[in-house]
C-alpha positions, 0 to 999 in steps of 0.5 A: 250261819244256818244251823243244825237243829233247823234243818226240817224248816229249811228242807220243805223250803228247798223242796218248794224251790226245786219244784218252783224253779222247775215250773218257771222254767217251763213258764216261758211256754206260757210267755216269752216275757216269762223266759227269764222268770227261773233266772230271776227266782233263783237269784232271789232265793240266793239273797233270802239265803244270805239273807237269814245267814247276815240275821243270824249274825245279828243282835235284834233284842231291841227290834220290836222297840224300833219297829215303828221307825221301820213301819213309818219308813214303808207308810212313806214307801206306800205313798210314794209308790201312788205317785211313782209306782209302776202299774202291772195289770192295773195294779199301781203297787211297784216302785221300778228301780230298773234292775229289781221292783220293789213292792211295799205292801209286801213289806207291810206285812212285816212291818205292821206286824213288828209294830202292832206286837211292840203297841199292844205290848204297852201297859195302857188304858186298852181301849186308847190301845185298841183305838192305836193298833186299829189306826195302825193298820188302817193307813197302810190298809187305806194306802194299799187299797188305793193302789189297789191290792185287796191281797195285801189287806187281807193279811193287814187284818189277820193280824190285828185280828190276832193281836186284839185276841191276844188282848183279852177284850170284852165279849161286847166289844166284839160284838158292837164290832159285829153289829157295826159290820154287819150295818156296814155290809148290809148298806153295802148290798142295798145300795149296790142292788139298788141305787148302784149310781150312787155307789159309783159316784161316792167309791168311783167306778174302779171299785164297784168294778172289782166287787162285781168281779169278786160276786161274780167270779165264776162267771165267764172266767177264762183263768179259772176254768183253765186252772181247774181243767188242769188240777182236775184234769190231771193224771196222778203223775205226769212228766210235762218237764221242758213243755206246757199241756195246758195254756194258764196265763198267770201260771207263773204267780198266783195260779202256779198251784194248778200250773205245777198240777197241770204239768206233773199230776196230783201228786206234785199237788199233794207233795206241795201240800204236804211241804207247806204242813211240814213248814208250818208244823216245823215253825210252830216248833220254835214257840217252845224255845221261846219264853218271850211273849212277843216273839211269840206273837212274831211266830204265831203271826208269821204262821197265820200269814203263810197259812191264810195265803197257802189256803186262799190261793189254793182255794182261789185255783180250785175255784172255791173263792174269788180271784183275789191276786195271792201267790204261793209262798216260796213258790209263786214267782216274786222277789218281794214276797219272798224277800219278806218271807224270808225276812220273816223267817230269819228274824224268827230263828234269830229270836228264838235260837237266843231265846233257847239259849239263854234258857238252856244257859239259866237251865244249867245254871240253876242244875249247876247251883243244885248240885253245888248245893248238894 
C-alpha cells in the first residue's frame, strides 16, 4: 500500500511521468519506431507502481542476507546476454523475450549494490574484505564492458566507491590506489599517443574506437550540436505539444533533457531540475527513520546512483562531458531502468517504514514504562 507520509517522494516522480509521457508522445516525429514508445512507458510505470505496492507487502528482513544469491543469478544473466543478447546501436546488452527486452546490467545495479553492503558488513580481516568487495564489482564490471556499456560501470564503481569509504581504510590505501591509477593512465596516454598499433592489438579496435570518441567528443557531433541548439536556443516557454522544432535523434532516451528544453522552453528544464532535487531531498529523508546501518548504506547508495546519472546525463546534453549512453531516471524511455529504479525505491520504503516502526513502537514502549514508573 502506498502510504501517506511518502507522498512528497511519489509526487516529483508522477510530475516526471506526466512530462515523459508527454515528450514520447511526441517521439514519434523523431521516428516511426518511436510511435509506441508512450504506450509502452506508460505500461512500465503501471508495474513499477504495482511494483512497490507488492514490496510494501512484503518481509525483506533478511534481503541483505540473500542478496548474493540475487547478484550470482544477474552475474549469469550478464553472461548469458554475450551469447544471446540482442545488439542496439552496437550494444550486445539486451535479452529479447519478444513481448519486453530485458537489460541486465541495469539489474546489476541493485544487485551489487545488495551484496557489496551485506560483504562489507562481515567482521573480517578488512584487507580480505577490501580484496572481496573489489573482486565483486570487477566481474560484472569486466562482463558489462565486453557487451559494451561503459554507462553501467560507472554507477559499479560509485558505489564501491561508497562502500570502501564507509570502511574507514587507511589514508595510504588510498593513496597506493592512486599511484597505481595515475601509472595506469599515464601508460595509457603514451601508448595511444604513440604506439597506437600496439594498443589495438592488446584491447582490439572496438575499443580504441570508443576512446577516441569519448576525447573527441566535441568534434563533428551531430547529436550534440542539435541538443545544445535546442536547450540554448530556446525561449523560456514554449508550446511545442503534438509536433517537434527541432530533429534530436535519441530525444527519446539519453537526450530527452534537451528534447523536453526543445519542445516547452527552460522552464520545462528548470522544473525537471527542481523535481529531481525534490526527490533527492525527499529520500534522503528516510535515513532518519532509520537505525539500521545497512539500510542506510541502501538509501545513501540509491541517492548516489540517481544523483551521478541526473548530472551526467545533463552534463552529457549540455555538452560538458562526453556522450557516455545515461538516460534520465524516470524520465528517459526504458522499461529496465525504470524496473529497477522502482525496485530500488520500494525496497528502500519497505525497510525504513518497518524500520520507523519498531522505533516508534520501542519509543512508546519505554514512555509507556516511564509513566508506569512514575
Amino acid at each position: 500500500m502506498i502510504r501517506n507520509k511518502n507522498i512528497s517522494i511519489y509526487l516529483p516522480i508522477f510530475f516526471l511521468f506526466i512530462i515523459s509521457i508527454i515528450n514520447l508522445y511526441n517521439a514519434k516525429y523523431l521516428n516511426s519506431f518511436y510511435s509506441n514508445y508512450y504506450i509502452k512507458q506508460i505500461i512500465w510505470y503501471i508495474l513499477g507502481i504495482a511494483i512497490i505496492f507488492i514490496i510494501q507487502k512484503l518481509n525483506l528482513k533478511n534481503i541483505f542476507k540473500y542478496s548474493k544469491y540475487i547478484y550470482y543469478a544477474n552475474l549469469l544473466l550478464l553472461i548469458l546476454v554475450l551469447f544471446i543478447g540482442e545488439e542496439i546501436n552496437g550494444t550486445r546488452a539486451w535479452i529479447d523475450f519478444k513481448f519486453f527486452t530485458f537489460q541486465p546490467s541495469e539489474f546489476m545495479k541493485l544487485s551489487l549494490t545488495l551484496y557489496l553492503i551485506e560483504v562489507s558488513s562481515r567482521k573480517e580481516n578488512k584487507l580480505n574484505n577490501i580484496f572481496k568487495l573489489t573482486i565483486l564489482t570487477l566481474l560484472p564490471s569486466l562482463l558489462v564492458f565486453l557487451e559494451p556499456d561503459t554507462g553501467a560501470i560507472i554507477f559499479f564503481i560509485i558505489v564501491y566507491l561508497f562502500i570502501l569509504i564507509t570502511k574507514k581504510i587507511k589514508w595510504y590505501f588510498y593513496l597506493i590506489m592512486g599511484i597505481l591509477g595515475i601509472t595506469s593512465l599515464l601508460l595509457f596516454i603514451y601508448f595511444y599517443l604513440y604506439n597506437q598499433d600496439l594498443l589495438i592489438n592488446l584491447i582490439g579496435t572496438s575499443f580504441f574506437y570508443r576512446v577516441d570518441r569519448f576525447i573527441n567528443f566535441r568534434t563533428n557531433n551531430y547529436q550534440l550540436e542539435l541538443s545544445l541548439i535546442s536547450i540554448f536556443g530556446t525561449p523560456f516557454i514554449r508550446n511545442g505539444f503534438n509536433k517537434i522544432l527541432l530533429y534530436i535523434p535519441e530525444g527519446a532516451t539519453d537526450f530527452i533533457f534537451a528534447f523536453c528544453a526543445g519542445n516547452y522552453g527552460m522552464l520545462m528544464a528548470l522544473l525537471i531540475i527542481i523535481s529531481y532535487i525534490i526527490l533527492l531531498i525527499k529520500i534522503s529523508f528516510k535515513i532518519k527513520h532509520s537505525q539500521n546501518k545497512k539500510t542506510n548504506y541502501l538509501v545513501i547508495s540509491f541517492i548516489l546512483i540517481l544523483f551521478f546519472q541526473i548530472t551526467i546525463n545533463i552534463l552529457m546534453n549540455i555538452g560538458l562531458i562526453p556522450i557516455v549512453g545515461i538516460t534520465l531516471p524516470f524520465l528517459s524511455y526504458g522499461g529496465s531502468s525504470l524496473m529497477v529504479n522502482f525496485l530500488f525505491l520500494g525496497i528502500i520504503l519497505n525497510l525504513t517504514n518497518k524500520d520507523g516502526n519498531r522505533k516508534a513502537h520501542s519509543k512508546n514502549k519505554n514512555n509507556l514504562s516511564k509513566a508506569y514508573k512514575d
